[in-house]
mmCIF file of the C-alpha atoms, coordinates in Angstrom:
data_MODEL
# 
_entry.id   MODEL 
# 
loop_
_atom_site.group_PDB 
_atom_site.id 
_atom_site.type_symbol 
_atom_site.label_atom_id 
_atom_site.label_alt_id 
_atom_site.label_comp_id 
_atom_site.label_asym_id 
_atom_site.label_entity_id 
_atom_site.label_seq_id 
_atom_site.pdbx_PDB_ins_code 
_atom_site.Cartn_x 
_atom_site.Cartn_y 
_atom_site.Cartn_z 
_atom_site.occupancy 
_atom_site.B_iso_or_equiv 
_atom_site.pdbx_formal_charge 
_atom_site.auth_seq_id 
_atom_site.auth_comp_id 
_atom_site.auth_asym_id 
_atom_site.auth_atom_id 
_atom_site.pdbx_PDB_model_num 
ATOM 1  C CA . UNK A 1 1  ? 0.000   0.000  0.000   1.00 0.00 ? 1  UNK A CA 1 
ATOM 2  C CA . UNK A 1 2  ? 1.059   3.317  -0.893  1.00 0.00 ? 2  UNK A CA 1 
ATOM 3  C CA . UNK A 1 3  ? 1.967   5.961  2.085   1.00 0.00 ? 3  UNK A CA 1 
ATOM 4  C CA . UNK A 1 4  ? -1.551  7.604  2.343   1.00 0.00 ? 4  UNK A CA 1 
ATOM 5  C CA . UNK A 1 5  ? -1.968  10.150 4.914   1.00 0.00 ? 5  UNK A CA 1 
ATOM 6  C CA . UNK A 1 6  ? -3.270  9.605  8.020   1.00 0.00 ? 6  UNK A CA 1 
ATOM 7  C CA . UNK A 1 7  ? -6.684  12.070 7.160   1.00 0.00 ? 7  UNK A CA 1 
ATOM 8  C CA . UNK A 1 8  ? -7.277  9.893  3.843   1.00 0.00 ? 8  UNK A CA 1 
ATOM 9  C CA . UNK A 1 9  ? -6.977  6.764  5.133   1.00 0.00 ? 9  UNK A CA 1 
ATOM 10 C CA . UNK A 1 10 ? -8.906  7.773  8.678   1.00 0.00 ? 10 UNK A CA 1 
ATOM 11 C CA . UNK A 1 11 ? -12.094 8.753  6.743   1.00 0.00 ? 11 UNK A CA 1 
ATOM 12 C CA . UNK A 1 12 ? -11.774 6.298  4.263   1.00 0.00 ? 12 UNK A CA 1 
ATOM 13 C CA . UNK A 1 13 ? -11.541 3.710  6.775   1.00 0.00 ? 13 UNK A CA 1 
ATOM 14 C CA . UNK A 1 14 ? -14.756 5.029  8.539   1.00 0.00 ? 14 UNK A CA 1 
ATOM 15 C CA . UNK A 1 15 ? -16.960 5.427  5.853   1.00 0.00 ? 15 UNK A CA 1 
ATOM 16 C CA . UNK A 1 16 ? -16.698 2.046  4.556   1.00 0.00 ? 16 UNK A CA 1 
ATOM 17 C CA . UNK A 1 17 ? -16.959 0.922  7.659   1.00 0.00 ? 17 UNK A CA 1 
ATOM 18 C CA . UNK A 1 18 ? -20.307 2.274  7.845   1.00 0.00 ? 18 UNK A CA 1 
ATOM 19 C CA . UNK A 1 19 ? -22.028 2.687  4.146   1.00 0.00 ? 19 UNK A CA 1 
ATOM 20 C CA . UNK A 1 20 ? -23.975 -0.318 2.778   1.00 0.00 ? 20 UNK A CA 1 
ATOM 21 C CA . UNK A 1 21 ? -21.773 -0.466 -0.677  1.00 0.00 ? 21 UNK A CA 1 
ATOM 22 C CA . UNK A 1 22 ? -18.243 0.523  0.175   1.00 0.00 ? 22 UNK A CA 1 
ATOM 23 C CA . UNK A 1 23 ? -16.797 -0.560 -3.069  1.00 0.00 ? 23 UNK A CA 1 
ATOM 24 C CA . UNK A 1 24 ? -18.248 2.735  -4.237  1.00 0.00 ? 24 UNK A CA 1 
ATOM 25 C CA . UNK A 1 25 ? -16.358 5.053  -1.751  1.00 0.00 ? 25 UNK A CA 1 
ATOM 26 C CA . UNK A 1 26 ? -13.822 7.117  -3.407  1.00 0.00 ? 26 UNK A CA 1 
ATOM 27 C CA . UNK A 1 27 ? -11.751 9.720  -1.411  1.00 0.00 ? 27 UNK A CA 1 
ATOM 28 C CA . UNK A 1 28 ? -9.280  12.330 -3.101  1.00 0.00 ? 28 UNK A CA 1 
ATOM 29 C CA . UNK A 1 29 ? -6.993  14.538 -1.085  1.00 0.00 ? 29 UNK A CA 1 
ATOM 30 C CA . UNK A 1 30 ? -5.902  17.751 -2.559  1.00 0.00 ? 30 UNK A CA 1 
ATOM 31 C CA . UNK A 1 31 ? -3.180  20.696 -1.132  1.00 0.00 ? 31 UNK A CA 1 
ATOM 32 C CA . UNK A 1 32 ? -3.963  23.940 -2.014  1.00 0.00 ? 32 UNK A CA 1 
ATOM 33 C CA . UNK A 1 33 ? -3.515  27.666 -0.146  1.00 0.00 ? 33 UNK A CA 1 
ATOM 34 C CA . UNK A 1 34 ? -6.386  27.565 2.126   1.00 0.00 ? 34 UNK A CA 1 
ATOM 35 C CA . UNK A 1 35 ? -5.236  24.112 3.383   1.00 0.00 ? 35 UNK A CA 1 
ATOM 36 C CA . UNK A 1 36 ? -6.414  20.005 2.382   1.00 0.00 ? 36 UNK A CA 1 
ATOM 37 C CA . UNK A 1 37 ? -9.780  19.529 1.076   1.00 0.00 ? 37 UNK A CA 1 
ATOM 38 C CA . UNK A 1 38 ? -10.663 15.754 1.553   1.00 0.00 ? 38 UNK A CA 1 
ATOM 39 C CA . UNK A 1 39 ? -13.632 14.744 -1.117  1.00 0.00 ? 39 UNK A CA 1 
ATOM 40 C CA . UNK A 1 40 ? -15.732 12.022 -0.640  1.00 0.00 ? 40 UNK A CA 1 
ATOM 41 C CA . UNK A 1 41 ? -17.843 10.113 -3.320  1.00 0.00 ? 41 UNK A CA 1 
ATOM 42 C CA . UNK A 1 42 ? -20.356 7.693  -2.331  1.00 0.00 ? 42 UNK A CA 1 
ATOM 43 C CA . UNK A 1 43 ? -23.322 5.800  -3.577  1.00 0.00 ? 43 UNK A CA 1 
ATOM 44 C CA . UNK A 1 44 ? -26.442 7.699  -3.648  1.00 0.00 ? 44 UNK A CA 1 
ATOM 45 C CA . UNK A 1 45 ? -27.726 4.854  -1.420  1.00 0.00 ? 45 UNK A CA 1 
ATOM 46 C CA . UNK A 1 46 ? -25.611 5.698  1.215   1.00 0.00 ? 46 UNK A CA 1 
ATOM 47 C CA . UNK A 1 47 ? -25.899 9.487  1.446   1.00 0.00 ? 47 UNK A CA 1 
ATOM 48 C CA . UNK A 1 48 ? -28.033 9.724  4.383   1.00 0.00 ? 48 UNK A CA 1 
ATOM 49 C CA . UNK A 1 49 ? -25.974 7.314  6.383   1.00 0.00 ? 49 UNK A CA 1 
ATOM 50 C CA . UNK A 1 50 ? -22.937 9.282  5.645   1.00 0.00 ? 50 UNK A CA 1 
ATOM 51 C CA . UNK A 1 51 ? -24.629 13.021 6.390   1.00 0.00 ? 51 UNK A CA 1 
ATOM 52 C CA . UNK A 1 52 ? -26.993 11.610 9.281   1.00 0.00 ? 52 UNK A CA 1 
ATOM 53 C CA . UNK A 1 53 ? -29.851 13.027 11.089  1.00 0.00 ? 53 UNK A CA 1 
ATOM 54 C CA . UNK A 1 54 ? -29.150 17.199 11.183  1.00 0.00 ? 54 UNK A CA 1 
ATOM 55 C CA . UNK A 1 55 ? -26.341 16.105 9.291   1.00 0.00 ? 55 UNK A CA 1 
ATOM 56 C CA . UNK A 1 56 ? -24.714 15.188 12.924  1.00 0.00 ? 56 UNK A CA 1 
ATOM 57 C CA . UNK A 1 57 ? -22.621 12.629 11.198  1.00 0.00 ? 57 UNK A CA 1 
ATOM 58 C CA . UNK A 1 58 ? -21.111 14.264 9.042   1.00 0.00 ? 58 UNK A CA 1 
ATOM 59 C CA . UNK A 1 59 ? -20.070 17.311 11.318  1.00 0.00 ? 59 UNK A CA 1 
ATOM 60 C CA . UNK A 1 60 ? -18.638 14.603 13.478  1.00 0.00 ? 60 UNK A CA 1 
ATOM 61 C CA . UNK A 1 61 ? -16.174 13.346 11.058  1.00 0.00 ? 61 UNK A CA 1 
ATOM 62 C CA . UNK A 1 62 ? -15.214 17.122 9.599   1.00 0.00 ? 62 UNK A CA 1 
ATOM 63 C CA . UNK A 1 63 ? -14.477 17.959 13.463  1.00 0.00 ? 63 UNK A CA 1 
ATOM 64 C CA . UNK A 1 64 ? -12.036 14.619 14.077  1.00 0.00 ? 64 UNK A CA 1 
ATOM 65 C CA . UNK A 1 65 ? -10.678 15.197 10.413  1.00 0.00 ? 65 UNK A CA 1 
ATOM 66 C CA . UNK A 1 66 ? -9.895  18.857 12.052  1.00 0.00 ? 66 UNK A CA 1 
ATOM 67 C CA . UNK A 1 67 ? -8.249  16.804 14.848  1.00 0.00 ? 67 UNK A CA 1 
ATOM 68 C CA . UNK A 1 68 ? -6.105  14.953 12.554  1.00 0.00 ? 68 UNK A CA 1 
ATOM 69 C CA . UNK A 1 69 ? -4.946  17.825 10.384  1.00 0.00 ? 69 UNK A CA 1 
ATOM 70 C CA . UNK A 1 70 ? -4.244  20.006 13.531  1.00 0.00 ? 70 UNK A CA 1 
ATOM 71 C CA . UNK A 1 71 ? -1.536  16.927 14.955  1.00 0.00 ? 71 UNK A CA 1 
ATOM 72 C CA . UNK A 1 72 ? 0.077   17.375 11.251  1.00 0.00 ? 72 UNK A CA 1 
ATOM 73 C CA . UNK A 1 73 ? -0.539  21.625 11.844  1.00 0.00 ? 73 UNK A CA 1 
ATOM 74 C CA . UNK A 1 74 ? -2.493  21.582 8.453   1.00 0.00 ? 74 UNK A CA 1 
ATOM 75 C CA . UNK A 1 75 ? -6.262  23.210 7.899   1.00 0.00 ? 75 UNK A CA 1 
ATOM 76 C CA . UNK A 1 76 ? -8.492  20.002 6.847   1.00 0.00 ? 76 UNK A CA 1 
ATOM 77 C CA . UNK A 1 77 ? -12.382 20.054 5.358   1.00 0.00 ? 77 UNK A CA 1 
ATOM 78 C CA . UNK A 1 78 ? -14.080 17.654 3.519   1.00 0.00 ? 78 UNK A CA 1 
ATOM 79 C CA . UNK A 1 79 ? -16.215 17.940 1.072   1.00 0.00 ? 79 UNK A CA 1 
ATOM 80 C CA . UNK A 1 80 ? -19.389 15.363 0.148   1.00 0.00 ? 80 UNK A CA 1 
ATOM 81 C CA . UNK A 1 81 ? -19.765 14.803 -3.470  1.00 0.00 ? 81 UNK A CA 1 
ATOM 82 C CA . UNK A 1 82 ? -23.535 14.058 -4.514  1.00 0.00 ? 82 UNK A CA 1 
ATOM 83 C CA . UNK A 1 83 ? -24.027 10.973 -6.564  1.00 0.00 ? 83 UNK A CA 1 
ATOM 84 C CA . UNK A 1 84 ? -24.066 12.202 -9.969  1.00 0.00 ? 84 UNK A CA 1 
ATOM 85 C CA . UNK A 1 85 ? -22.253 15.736 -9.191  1.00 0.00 ? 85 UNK A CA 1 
ATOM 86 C CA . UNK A 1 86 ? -19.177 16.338 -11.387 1.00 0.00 ? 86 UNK A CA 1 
ATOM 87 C CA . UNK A 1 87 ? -16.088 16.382 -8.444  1.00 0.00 ? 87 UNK A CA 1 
ATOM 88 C CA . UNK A 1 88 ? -14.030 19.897 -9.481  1.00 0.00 ? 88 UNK A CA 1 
ATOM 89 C CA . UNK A 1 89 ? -11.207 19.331 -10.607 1.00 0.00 ? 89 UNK A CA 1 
ATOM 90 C CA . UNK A 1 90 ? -8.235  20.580 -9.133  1.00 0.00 ? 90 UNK A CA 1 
# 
């Protein structure tokens, strides 16, 4: 396995941990000025599970990806693609 960073392979890890079809999880990491921007793809099945009730869930896992990125002093958000959404390229 490649040396992924710890924020990639932390959310990564979670999310298929808890979406019904994990083969469809992708996660990109990009640097730019402002800091990383972690983007997730997922099925369209499994956007609610990922965002959650209030979208509790997902706040959860942008505030321990904060937690990660402040250990490596770097600004970290992610960013949830919607099934059929066109990712931006960077």
């Amino acid at each position: 396995m490649a040396d992924i960073p710890a924020d990639q392979a932390f959310i990564e890890y979670v999310l298929k941990s808890i979406v019904s079809m994990p083969d469809a999880v992708k996660v990109t990491r990009v640097i730019d000025e402002l800091g990383v921007l972690i983007t997730v793809e997922i099925a369209k099945e499994d956007m609610g599970t990922v965002i959650g009730k209030n979208g509790q869930t997902a706040k959860s896992l942008r505030t321990l990806l904060r937690v990660i990125g402040a250990k490596e002093n770097a600004r970290v958000n992610m960013k949830i693609v919607e099934p059929g959404e066109v990712a931006a390229a960077a």
